[in-house]
N, C-alpha and C positions, 0 to 999 in steps of 0.2 A: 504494500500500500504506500503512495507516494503523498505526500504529505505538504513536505518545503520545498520548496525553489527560491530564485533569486537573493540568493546570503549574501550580504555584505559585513565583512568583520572591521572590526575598527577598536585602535587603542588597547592593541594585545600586549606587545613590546615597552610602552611608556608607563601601562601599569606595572607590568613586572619592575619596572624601573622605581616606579613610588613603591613598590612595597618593600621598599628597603631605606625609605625616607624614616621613619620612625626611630630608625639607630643609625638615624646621618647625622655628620654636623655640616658636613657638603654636600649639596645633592646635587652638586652637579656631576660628582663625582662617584654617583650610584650606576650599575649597571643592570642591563636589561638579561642579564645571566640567568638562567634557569639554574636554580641550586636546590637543592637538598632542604634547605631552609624556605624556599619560595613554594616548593611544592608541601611542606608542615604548613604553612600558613594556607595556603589553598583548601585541603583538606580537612583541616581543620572543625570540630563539631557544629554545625550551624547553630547561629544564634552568639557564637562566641563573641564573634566579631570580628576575626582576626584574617579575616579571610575578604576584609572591607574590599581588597586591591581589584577583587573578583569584577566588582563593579561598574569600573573603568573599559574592561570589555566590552565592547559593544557587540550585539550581532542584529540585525534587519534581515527580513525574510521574506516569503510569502509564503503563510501558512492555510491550506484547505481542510478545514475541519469539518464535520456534523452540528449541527446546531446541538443533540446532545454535551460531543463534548466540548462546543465554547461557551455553555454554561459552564462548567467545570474548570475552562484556561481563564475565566474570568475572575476567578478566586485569588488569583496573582494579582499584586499588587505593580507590579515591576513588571508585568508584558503589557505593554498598551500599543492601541491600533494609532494605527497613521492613518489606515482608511480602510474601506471593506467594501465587499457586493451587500446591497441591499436588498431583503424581502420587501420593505415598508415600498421601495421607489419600482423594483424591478417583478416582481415575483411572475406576473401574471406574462410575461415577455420570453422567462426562462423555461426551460427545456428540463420539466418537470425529474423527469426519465431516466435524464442525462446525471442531471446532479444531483439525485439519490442515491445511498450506499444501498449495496446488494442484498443488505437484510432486512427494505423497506417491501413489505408485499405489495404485488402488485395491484389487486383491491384497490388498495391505500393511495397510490399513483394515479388509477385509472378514477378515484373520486376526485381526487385535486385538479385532477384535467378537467373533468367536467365541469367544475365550479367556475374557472380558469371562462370555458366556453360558455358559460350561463352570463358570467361578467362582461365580457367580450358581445354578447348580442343585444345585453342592456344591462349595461354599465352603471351601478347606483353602488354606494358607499358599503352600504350594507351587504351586497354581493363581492365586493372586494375584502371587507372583514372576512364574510366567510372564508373568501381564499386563505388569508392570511393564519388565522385560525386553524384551520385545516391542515395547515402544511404538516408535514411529518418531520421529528427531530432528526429522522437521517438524510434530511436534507443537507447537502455541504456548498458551505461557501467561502469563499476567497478573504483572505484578509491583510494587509501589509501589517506587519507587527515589529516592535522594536525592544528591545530587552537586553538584559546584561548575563554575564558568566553565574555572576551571583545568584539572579533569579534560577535560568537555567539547573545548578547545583539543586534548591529548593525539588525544583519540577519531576529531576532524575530521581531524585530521590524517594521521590511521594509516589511516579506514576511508571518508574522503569517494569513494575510487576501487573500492571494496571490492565483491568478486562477490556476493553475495548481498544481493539487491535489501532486506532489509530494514535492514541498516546502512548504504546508502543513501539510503533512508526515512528514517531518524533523522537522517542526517547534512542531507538537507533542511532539515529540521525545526527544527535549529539553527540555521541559517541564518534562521528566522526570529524569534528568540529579541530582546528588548531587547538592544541593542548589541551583538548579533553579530558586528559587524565587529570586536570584544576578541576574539571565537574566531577568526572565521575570518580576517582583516587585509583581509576585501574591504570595501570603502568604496559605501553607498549612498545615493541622496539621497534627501530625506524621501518622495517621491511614489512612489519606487519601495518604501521601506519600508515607507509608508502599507497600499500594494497587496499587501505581503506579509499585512503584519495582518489586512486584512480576506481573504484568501487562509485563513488558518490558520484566523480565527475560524469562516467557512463550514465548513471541516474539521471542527471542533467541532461547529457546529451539526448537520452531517450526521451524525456521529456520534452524537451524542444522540440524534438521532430512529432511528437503527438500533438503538440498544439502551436506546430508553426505557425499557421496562419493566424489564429486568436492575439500571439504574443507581437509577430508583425501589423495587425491591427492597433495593440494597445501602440506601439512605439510609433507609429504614423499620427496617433490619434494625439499621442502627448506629443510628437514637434508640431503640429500642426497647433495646439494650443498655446506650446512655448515657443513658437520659433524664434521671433525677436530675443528672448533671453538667450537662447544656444547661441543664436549668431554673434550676439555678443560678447559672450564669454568668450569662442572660438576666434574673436578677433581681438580681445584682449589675452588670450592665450598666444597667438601671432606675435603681437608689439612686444610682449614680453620678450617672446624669445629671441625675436630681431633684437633688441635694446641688449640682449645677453651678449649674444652673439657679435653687435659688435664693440661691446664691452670688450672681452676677449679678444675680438682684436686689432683693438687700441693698445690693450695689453702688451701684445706680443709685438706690434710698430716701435712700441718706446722701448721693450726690452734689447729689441734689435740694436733699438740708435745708440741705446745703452754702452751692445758690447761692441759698435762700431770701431 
């Protein structure tokens, strides 16, 4: 069951860095070393505290849950949405079918259609309540979520054994995270970690070819929202590097005249 996509990690290396601020008198002169001591404070019992550094990890995602279990991810304090697919806006549009897990009966589907079609022929408030209403919790939907190592740690821990195969799924998934063993305290050596990566990546790539078209839609539909911004960054990323570049060399003209 595929679960996450689109990870972005952030602030793995500058945390490991501060958690060794606490027994600095320089920090500038802490390093981002993975030791023996960094992975004790990782580990460490939750609630201690000691393991605050966890926090500065970022990770962003896209997680597809069941409505079941985003009741359940909503108990976390520390995973919160950036955005999500809507019942309230969209429901009566979606592909009832499509976006049920396998253990919604079909009954159950083939009622929600109809409702879906009773609203669609006359459209009143009250027939769209129904819809919504009606929906089944194994309906899944999309969500952009942002959270840290520290929560994650919490999550592994409560739902790695957890009935429902998709906080399972996720709980895998962590597992193959940069330094996952800060979550979960299992210790891997690189060639098993290697084989995780390229494990996940495949995940991705299969993914993407299942919903190319969907993910090339979404990226057409956000330049075309932001294009003025892209363009501009993309042309202050330009000047930048021109202005770099002939910094550099300016540089190397006066070195030259230098050793003339």
């Amino acid at each position: 069951m595929n679960v996450v996509s689109n990870v972005e990690i952030m602030g793995l290396a500058s945390s490991v860095k501060a958690s060794r601020y606490p027994m600095a008198t320089d920090t500038e002169n802490c390093s981002a070393e993975v030791t023996e001591r960094t992975m004790a404070l990782a580990n460490c019992q939750t609630g201690s505290g000691h393991d605050q550094f966890l926090t500065g990890i970022v990770v962003q995602f896209d997680l597809t849950f069941s409505i079941k279990a985003w009741v359940e991810a909503e108990r976390y304090h520390f995973l919160d949405f950036v955005s999500s697919q809507s019942t309230m806006h969209r429901i009566t549009s979606m592909d009832i079918d499509e976006q049920c897990i396998d253990y919604v009966r079909r009954e159950t589907i083939e009622l929600v259609e109809k409702l879906v079609e009773e609203y669609k022929k006359a459209p009143t408030p009250e027939r769209y309540l129904a819809v919504l209403y009606n929906v089944p919790v194994g309906l899944r939907l999309t969500a952009r979520m942002t959270t840290n190592y520290r929560q994650l740690k919490t999550i592994y821990q409560q739902r790695k054994n957890h009935r429902l195969p998709e906080w399972r799924a996720f709980c895998a998934w962590i597992e193959t995270l940069p330094r996952a063993e800060f979550i979960t305290g299992k210790r891997v050596d690189a060639t098993r970690m290697a084989e995780r990566g390229e494990a996940y990546r495949e995940y991705q790539r299969a993914y993407y070819q299942a919903h190319k078209e969907e993910l090339q839609k979404r990226q057409r539909e956000y330049y075309l929202a932001n294009r003025e911004k892209i363009r501009k960054a993309a042309r202050e990323r330009y000047y930048k590097l021109q202005a770099e570049r002939m910094e550099k060399g300016t540089e190397k003209l006066w070195e030259g005249e230098k050793n003339a």
